[in-house]
C-alpha positions in Angstrom: 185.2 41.8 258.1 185.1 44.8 256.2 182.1 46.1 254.2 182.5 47.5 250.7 180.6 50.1 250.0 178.2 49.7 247.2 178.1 52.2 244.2 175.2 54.9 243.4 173.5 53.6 240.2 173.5 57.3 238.4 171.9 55.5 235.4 168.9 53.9 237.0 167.8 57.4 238.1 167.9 58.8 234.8 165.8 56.1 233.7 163.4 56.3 236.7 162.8 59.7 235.7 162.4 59.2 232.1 159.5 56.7 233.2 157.9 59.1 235.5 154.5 59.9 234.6 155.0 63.7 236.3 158.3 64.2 234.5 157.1 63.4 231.3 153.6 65.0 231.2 155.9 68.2 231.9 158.5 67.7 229.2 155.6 67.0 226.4 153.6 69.6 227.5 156.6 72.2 227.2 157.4 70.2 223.9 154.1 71.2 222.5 154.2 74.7 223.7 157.6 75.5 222.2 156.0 74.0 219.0 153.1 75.8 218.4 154.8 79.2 219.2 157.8 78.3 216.8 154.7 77.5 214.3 152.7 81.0 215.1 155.9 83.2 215.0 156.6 81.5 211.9 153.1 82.2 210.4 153.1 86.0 211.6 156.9 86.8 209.8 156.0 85.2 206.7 152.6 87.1 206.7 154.6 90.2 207.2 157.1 89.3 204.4 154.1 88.7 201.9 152.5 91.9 202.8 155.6 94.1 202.5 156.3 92.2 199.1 153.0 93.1 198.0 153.3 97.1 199.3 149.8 96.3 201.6 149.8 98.5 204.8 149.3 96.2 208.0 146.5 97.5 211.0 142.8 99.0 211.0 143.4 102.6 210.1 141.4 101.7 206.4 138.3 101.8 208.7 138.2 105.7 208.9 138.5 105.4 204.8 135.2 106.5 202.7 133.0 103.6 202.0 132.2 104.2 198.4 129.3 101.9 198.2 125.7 101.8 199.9 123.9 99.1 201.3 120.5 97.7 200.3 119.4 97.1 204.1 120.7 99.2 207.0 119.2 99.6 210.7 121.0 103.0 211.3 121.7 105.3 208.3 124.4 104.9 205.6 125.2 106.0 202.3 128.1 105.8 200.1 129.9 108.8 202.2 130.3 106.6 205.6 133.3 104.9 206.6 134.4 101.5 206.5 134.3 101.0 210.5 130.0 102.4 209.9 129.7 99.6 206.9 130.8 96.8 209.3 128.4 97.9 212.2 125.6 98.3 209.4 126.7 94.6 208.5 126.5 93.2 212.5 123.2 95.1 213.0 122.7 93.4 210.2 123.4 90.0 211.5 122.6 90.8 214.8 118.6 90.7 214.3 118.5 88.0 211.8 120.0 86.0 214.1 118.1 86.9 217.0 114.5 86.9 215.2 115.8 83.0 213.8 116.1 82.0 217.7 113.2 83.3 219.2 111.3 81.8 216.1 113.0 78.4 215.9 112.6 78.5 219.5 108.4 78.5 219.4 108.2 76.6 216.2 110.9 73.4 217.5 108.8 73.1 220.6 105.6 72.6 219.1 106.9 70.4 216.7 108.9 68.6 219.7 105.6 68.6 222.0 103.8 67.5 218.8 106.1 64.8 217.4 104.9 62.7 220.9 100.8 63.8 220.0 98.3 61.2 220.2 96.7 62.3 217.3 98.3 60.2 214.2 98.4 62.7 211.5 99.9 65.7 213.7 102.5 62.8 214.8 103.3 62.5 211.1 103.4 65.7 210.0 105.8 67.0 213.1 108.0 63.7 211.6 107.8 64.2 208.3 109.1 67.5 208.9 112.0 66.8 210.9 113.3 64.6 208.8 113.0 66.4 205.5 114.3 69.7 206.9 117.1 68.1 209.0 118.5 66.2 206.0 118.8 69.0 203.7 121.8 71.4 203.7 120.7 75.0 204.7 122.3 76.8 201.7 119.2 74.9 199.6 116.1 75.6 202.5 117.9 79.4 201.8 117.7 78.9 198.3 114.2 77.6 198.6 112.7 80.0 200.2 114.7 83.0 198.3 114.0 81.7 194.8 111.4 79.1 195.3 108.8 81.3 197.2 109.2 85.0 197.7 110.8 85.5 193.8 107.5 84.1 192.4 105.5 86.5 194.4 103.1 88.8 192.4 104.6 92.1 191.2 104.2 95.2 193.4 101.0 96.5 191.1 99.7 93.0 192.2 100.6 92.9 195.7 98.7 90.6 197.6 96.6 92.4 200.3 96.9 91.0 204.4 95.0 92.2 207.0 95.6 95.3 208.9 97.0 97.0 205.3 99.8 95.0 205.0 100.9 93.9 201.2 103.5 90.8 200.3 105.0 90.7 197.0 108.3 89.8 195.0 109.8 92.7 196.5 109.3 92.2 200.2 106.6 92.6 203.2 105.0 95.9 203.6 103.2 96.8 206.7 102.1 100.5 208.6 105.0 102.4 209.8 104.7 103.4 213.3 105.2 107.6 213.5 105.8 108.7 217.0 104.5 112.0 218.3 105.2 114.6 220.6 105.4 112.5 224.2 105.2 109.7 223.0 108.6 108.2 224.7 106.0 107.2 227.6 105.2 104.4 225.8 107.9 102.3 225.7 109.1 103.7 229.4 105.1 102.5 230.4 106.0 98.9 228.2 109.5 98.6 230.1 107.8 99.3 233.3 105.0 96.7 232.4 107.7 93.9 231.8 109.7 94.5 235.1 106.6 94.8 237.2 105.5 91.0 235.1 108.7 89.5 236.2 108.4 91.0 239.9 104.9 89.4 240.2 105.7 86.6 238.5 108.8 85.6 241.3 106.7 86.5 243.7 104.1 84.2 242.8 106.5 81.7 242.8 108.1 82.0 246.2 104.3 82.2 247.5 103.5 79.3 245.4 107.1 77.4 247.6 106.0 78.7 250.6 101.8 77.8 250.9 101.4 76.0 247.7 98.8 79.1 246.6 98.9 79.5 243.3 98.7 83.2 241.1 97.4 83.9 238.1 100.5 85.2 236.4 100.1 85.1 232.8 96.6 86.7 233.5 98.5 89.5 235.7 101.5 90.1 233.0 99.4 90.5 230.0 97.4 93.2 231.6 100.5 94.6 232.9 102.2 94.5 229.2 99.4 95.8 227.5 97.5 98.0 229.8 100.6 100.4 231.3 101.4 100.9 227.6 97.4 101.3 227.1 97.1 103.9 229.6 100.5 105.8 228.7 99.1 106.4 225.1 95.3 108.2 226.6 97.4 110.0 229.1 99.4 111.3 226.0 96.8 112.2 224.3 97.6 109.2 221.6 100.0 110.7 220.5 101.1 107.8 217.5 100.0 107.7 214.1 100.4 104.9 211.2 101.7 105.3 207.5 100.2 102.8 205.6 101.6 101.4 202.8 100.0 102.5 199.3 100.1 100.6 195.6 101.0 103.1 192.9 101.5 102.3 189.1 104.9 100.6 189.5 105.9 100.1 193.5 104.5 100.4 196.6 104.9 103.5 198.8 104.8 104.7 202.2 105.1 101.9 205.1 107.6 99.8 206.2 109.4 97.0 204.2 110.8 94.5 205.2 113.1 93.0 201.9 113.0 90.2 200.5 116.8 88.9 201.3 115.9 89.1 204.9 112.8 86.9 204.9 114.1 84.2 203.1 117.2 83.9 205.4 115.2 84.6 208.5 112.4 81.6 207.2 115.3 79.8 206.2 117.4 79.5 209.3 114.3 79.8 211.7 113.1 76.8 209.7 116.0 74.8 209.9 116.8 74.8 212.8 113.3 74.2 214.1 113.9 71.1 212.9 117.1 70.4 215.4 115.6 71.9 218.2 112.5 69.5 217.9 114.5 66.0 218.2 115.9 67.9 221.0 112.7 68.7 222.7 111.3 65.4 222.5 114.3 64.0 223.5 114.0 65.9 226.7 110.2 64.7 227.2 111.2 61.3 226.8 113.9 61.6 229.2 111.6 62.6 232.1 110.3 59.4 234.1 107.0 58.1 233.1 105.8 58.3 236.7 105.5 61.7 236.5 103.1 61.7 233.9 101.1 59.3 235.7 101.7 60.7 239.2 99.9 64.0 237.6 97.0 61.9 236.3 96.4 60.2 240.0 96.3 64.0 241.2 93.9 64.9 238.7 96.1 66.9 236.5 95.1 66.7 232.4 97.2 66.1 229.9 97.5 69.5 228.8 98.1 70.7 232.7 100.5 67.8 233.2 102.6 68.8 230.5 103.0 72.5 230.8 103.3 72.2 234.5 104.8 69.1 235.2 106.7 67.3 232.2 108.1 70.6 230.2 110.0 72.1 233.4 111.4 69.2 234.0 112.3 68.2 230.2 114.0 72.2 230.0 116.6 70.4 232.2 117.9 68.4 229.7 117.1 70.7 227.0 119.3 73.7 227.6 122.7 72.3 226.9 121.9 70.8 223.4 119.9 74.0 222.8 123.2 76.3 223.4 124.6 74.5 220.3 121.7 75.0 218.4 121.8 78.8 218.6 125.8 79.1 217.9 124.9 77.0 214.7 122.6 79.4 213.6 123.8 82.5 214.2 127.3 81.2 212.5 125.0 80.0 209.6 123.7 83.2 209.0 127.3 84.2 207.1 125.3 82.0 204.2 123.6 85.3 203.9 126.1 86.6 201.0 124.5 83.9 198.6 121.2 85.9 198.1 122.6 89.3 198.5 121.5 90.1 202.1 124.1 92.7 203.6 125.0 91.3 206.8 129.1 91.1 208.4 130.3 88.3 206.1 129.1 89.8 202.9 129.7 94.2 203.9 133.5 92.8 205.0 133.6 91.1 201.8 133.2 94.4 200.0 135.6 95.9 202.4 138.1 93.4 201.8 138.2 93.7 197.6 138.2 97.4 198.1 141.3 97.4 201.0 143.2 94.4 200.1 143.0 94.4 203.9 142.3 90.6 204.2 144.1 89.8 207.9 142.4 92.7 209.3 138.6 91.8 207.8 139.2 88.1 208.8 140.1 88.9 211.9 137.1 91.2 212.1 134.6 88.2 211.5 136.5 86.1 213.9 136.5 88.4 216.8 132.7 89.1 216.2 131.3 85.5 215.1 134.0 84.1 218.7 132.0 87.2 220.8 128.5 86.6 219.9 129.2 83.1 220.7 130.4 83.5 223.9 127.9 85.5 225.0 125.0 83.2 223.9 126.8 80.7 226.2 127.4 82.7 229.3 123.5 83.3 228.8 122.3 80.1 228.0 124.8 79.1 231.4 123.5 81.3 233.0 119.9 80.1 232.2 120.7 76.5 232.8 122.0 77.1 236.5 119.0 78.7 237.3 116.8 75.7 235.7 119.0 73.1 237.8 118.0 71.5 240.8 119.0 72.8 244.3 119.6 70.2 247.2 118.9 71.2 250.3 
């Protein structure tokens, strides 16, 4: 008997392939991408129709332009006859220390509030806590605003500076402290204080792979801070010390001579290094509590104290789960520091800012801050990467 052949179902394969997970992951994914770059080219000719509309010149040759203005705090010099490209590097200098000072402060300060928010001693405890959770519930526009108007603006005038050890005066107007004047020969210095720090971290790995290897231990921080200070020590007699200090001096209505240190920086510095303190503490502890009780009390049974066990045992490990929410911690405040324009301090929000009402050059200026604020982000967390690979267990 005959067999009849049996037609190809055309439509089921259609459907089978409407239904295949592969297929249609490609077909969305496409979808979006032909969406968003409809969306961007959209966005880019209507920017270019406003600007032609309003006669403003598209690209960055307004930063060879003539400032016109000056700036009331600049690491490298700048008057009113620089150029617009100069204002914006005097603007991430600007940003560039207060952001880095706030780290390295925030740093120190949320670890011993984080090592002393676990203290035996009940009213350290409290204080650490009470802390934390007044500073981590405040916005940090107000802990800038308290320190800028609260504190520093009530100050005594200049001609009542109050006097600080080694000649240094705080008033309404800033910090003033001796001004370091180098001499003739006296690059050695910092060439001797480079050398110090390198030879520190040799001796300091070295201890550590001898430490690994015969469970000897080195005095390192003993070794380093002779190493820090002396090289630089023996650089300035074999210069003939060749360095000299300008102190500052009160006169009838200011203080001259010195080196001051205004008051727009300090509050923002305090401000951010303050609030973030308060972050990085929780953090802290949270990384002491994460490390197994046995540890602490294996260090006991070898006759460790609590101080020894700690430093030694508990905190390396604890660093382990510290880095990662740490990173974040850093990004927020150096992105915070663009508060900066509410109390006047010039750094790359507020000198673009100018830049922008004088240019009309707003694509270009925002651009600016978003290639800066993306870069300095980055780079804090290829670092702080970086740092957490080499903190991470190895198995063998």
């Amino acid at each position: 008997m005959a067999t009849q052949d049996i037609p190809h179902d055309v439509g089921g394969g259609r459907a089978s392939l409407l239904y295949d997970p592969k297929v249609r992951g490609i077909f969305f994914q496409v979808l979006v991408i032909v969406a968003l770059t409809a969306f961007v080219w959209w966005i880019i000719g209507n920017t270019i129709e406003n600007l032609k509309r309003a006669n403003i010149a598209s690209g960055f040759a307004f930063l060879n332009g003539r400032a016109g203005f000056d700036v009331s705090d600049s690491l490298i010099a700048f008057d009113s006859d620089s150029t617009y490209k100069r204002a914006l590097l005097v603007g991430f200098l600007n940003t560039l220390v207060v952001a880095v000072a706030g780290i390295v402060t925030a740093s120190i300060l949320g670890f011993l509030l984080g090592i002393g928010r676990l203290s035996q001693n009940w009213l350290i405890r409290k204080i650490c806590t009470v802390y934390v959770e007044v500073f981590r519930n405040i916005p940090p526009l107000l802990v800038i605003f308290f320190w800028y108007f609260g504190v520093l603006s009530v100050l005594p005038l200049p001609k009542e500076s109050i006097e600080l050890p080694f000649g240094s005066f705080l008033n309404s107007r800033g910090f003033y402290f001796p001004k370091l004047i180098w001499g003739e020969g006296s690059m050695l210095v910092p060439v001797a204080l480079l050398l110090g720090i390198g030879m520190s971290w040799f001796v300091a790995r070295r201890a550590r792979l001898r430490q690994m290897a015969t469970g000897q231990t080195f005095p390192v921080f003993w070794t380093s801070l002779a190493l820090i200070i002396g090289l630089p020590l023996l650089a300035l007699a074999a210069t003939g010390f060749p360095m000299s200090f300008d102190f500052p001096q009160k006169s009838t209505f200011n203080l001259t001579g010195g080196f001051q240190i205004k008051p727009e920086f300090l509050a923002l510095y305090l401000a951010l290094s303050f609030y973030t303190a308060a972050f990085i503490a929780e953090i802290v502890r949270a990384g002491i509590k994460g490390v197994s009780k046995g540890q602490t009390e294996a260090s006991s049974a070898l006759g460790l104290r609590a101080g020894h066990a700690l430093r030694l045992v508990v905190v390396p490990q604890a660093l382990r789960i510290v880095i990662p929410p740490l990173t974040s911690q850093y990004l927020n405040l150096t992105k915070n520091s663009s508060l900066a324009i509410a109390i006047g301090y010039p750094d790359l929000v507020a000198v673009g800012g100018t830049v922008l009402n004088q240019t009309g050059q707003a694509i270009e200026i925002v651009v600016i801050w978003m290639v800066v604020y993306l870069g300095l982000s980055l780079i804090t967390s290829a670092f702080m990467n970086w740092f957490n690979a080499k903190m991470a267990l190895v198995e063998r």
